[in-house]
N, C-alpha and C positions, 0 to 999 in steps of 0.2 A: 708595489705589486708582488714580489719575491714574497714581503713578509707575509702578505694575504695567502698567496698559494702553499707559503709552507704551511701558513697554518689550518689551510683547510685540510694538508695531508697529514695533519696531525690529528686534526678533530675525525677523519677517516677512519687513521687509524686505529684511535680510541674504539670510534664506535663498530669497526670491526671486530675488536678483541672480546666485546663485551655479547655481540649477537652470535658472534663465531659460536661461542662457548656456550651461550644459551645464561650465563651467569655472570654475577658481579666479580671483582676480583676477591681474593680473600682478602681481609683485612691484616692490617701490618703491625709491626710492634709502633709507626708512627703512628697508626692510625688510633691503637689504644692510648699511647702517649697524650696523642691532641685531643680525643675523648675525657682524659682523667684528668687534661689540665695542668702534667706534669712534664719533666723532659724523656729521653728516651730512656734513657741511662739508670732513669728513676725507675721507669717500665723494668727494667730489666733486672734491677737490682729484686724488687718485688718479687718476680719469677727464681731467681737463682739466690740469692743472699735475701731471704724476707726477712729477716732479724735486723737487717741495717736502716731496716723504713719504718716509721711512726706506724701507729694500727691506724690513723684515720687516713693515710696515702694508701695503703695498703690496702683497705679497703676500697676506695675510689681506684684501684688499675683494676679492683678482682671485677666492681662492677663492670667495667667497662670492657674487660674483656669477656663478660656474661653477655652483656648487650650488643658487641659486636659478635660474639662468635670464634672471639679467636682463640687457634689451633697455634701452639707449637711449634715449630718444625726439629724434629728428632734430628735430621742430617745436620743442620745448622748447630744443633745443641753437642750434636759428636764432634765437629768439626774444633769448637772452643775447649769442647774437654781433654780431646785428644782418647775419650771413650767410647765405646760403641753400647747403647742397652738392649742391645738384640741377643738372643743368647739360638743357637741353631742346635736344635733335635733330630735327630734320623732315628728312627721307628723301622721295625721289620715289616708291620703290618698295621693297617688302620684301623681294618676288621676285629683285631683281638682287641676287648676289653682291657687286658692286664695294660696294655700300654697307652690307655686313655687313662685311667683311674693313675695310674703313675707319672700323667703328662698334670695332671691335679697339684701328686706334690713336690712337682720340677716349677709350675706357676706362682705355685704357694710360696717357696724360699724367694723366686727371682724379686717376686711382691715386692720383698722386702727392701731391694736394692732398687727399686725403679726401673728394675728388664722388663723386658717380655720376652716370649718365645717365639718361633717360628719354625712351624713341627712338618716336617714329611717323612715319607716312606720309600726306602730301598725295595721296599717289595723281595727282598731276601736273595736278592741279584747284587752280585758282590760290584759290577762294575758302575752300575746307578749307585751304590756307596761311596767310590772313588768320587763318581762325578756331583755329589751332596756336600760330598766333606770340600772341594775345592769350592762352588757354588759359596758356599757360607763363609767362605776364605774369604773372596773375592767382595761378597758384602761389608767385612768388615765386621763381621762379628766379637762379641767380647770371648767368647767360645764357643763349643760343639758337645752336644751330650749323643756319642755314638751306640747302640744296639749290636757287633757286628752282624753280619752275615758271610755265609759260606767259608766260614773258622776251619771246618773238616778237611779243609783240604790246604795243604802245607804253602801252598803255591800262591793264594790268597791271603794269608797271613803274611807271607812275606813282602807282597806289594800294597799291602795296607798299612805293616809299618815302615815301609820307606815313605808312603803319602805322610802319613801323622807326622813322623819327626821331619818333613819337611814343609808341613805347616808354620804358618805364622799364629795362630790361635792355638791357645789350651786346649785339649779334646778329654775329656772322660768315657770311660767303656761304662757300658751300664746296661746290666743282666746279663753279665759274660766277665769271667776270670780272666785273670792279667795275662795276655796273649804277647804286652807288646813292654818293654822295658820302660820304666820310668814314665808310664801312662797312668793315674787314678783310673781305680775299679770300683765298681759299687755293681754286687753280685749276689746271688743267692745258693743253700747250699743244695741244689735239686736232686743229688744223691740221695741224702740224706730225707729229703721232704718227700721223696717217692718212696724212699721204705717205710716213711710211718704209715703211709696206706694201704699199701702190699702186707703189714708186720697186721695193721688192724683187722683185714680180709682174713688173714693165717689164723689168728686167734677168734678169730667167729666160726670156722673151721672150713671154710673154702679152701678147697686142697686143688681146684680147676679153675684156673684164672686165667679169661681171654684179658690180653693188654693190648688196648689200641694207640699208638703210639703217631707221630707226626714223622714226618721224610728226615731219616739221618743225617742231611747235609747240615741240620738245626742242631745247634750245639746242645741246646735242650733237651733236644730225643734224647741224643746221646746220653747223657746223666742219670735221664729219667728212666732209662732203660737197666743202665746200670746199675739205678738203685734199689729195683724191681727186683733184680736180681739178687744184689747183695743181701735183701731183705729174707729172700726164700733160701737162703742157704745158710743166714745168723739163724734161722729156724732147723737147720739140720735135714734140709730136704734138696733136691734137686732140681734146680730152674726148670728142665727138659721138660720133667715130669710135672710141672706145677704150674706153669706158662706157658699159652698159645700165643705168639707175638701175632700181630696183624696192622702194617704198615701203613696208616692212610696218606693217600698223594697230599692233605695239607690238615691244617691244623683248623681246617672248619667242622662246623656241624655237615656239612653234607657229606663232607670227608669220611666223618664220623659213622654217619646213619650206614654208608656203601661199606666200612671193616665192620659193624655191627653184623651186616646183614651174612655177610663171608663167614666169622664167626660162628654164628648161630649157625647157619649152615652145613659149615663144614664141622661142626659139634654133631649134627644130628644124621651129617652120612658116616660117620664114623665107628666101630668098637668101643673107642675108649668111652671109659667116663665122659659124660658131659660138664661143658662151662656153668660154672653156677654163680659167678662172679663175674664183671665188666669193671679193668680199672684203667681207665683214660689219662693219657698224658695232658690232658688238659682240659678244662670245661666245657669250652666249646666242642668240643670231640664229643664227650658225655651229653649232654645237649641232643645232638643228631643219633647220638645211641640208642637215648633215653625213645626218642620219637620211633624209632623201630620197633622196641619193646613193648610197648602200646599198642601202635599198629598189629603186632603178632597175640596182643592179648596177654602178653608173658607180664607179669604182675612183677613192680620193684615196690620193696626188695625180695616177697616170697618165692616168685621164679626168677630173680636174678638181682642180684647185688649190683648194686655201682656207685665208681667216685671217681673226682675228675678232680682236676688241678688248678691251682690260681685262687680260688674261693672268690670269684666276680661276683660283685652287686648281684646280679640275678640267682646264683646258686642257692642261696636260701628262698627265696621266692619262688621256686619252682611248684607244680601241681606234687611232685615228692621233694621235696629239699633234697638237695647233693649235700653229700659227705665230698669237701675238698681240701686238699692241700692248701692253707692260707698261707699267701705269699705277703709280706707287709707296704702293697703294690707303692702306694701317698709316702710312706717313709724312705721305701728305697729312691724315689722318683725328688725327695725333699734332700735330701743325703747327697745325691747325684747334682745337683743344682750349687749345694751348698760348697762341695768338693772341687767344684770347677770353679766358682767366682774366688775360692781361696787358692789356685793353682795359679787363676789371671793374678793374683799378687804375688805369689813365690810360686814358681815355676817349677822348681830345683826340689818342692817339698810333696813327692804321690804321696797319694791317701788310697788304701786300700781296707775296702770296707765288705766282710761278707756276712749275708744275714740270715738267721735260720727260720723256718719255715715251720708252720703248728697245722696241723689236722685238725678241720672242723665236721665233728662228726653230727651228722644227722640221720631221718629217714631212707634215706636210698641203701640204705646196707641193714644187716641182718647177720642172725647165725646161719648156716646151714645144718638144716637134717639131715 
């Protein structure tokens, strides 16, 4: 009697686990085993070392693991390697374009290793960065490709590098200069890639250029401001005079259309000269510019020049193409991947990589009369 009742609470609880779930269980490495007719060990060799098994064994586990269905398991698979293939991204924003086409060629190198990614966003909140970069610790990732945020402020950089160096994983910066000692960077030179636009506006002869710029806490305004500038002064002229800054609360299009609209505005209750010119820290900016422009009837580029930055899939496709700053989004993003799985083996060895930036000129700009 005992062995009857265990075994009905056995057959219970079979058939509990199976309706509980609504499902079969998943299939096992014995279950492909006893499928292909071979031992486990056979199974597994096939999976991890295929070179050690004949092609017709090899063939009989690949069926059988087609016919059952079986997955895997990555934890199991780390657990033997002593590897993790998870590689962890933090993003400022999920909204911008540039850091999707760049999450492209972070996918692209991991390919090549057998990662994967697993991407979020700080939202440009320095303390959800802390709480990212620990998160991805504690998974056990093989690394972290960080974006920082809130760099501008001296006090955040110093408790982001006490988190990093007391990390247990590799961390690479990416789209951001070496903030932090013996950290890989992979950057670009935004200085530099803002004056070819500003330098291009100068020489068409727009001498009134509204800049609509994203919130200074972004290390990027910052640059792209400076290089705005430095452009209108390798020119022999005077920022003051040559530049209307206008601040947008973020780095959207709506952002964008609200400093468009300030802009124009405060151009037309004005004395001076008017703007003849619109050049955006970034596309998406330009984007929401461009839609005001329209809206007012103001014709680009004959009533108003404009360019914006990144050069996103969409800036050529636009009803006028934008003239943008091309940032080399797939290479810096392929570079950044590449820099980190070579730090998880020398540790001891940063890679600091900056890359420069080409102006793609199109319809959206003009000379001025």
């Amino acid at each position: 009697m005992p062995h009857q009742a265990e075994g009905r609470r056995t057959q219970q609880r079979g058939m509990s686990a199976v309706t509980m779930s609504g499902e079969q269980p998943r299939p096992s490495v014995r279950d492909v085993a006893k499928a292909a007719g071979v031992s486990v060990g056979t199974v597994s060799h096939v999976l991890n070392h295929p070179e050690r098994v004949s092609e017709e064994t090899r063939q009989r586990v690949h069926d059988a693991v087609t016919s059952l269905g079986f997955v895997r398991s990555a934890s199991a698979r780390q657990l033997r390697q002593g590897t993790s293939t998870t590689v962890g991204v933090i993003i400022l924003d999920f909204t911008n374009p540039f850091f999707m086409e760049a999450a492209q060629g972070i996918d692209q190198r991991l390919q090549r290793d057998g990662c994967i990614m697993t991407i979020a966003s700080s939202n440009g909140e320095p303390r959800r960065q802390l709480e990212l970069l620990r998160i991805y610790e504690s998974m056990q990732a093989r690394g972290i490709i960080l974006t920082p945020c809130g760099t501008q402020s001296p006090a955040v950089v110093e408790e982001l590098d006490r988190v990093i160096h007391k990390l247990k994983v590799p961390v690479v910066l990416f789209d951001h200069p070496a903030i932090i000692t013996g950290i890989p960077t992979v950057d670009v030179d935004d200085v530099t890639g803002q004056s070819h636009a500003i330098n291009h506006l100068l020489e068409l002869g727009h001498r009134r250029i509204g800049f609509i710029n994203g919130p200074f806490s972004v290390r990027q305004a910052v640059d792209r401001w400076d290089g705005a500038c430095h452009a209108v002064r390798a020119y022999g002229l005077d920022p003051e005079d040559v530049l209307t800054l206008q601040t947008a609360s973020a780095f959207t299009a709506a952002a964008g259309a609200e400093a468009a609209q300030v802009l124009l505005d405060t151009s037309s209750d004005t004395n001076d000269s008017p703007v003849t010119a619109f050049a955006c820290a970034n596309d998406v900016l330009a984007i929401g510019a461009m839609r005001v422009l329209r809206a007012r009837n103001i014709p680009i580029p004959q009533g108003m020049a404009i360019t914006g930055y990144d050069d996103i899939q969409v800036a050529a496709e636009l009803i006028t193409p934008l003239t943008s700053v091309r940032q080399p989004m797939r290479k810096m993003g392929w570079h950044a991947a590449d820099n980190l799985l070579a730090a998880a083996q020398n540790p001891d060895t940063p890679y600091t990589e900056l890359f420069q930036p080409e102006l793609s000129i199109r319809e959206s700009t003009a000379g001025h009369c």
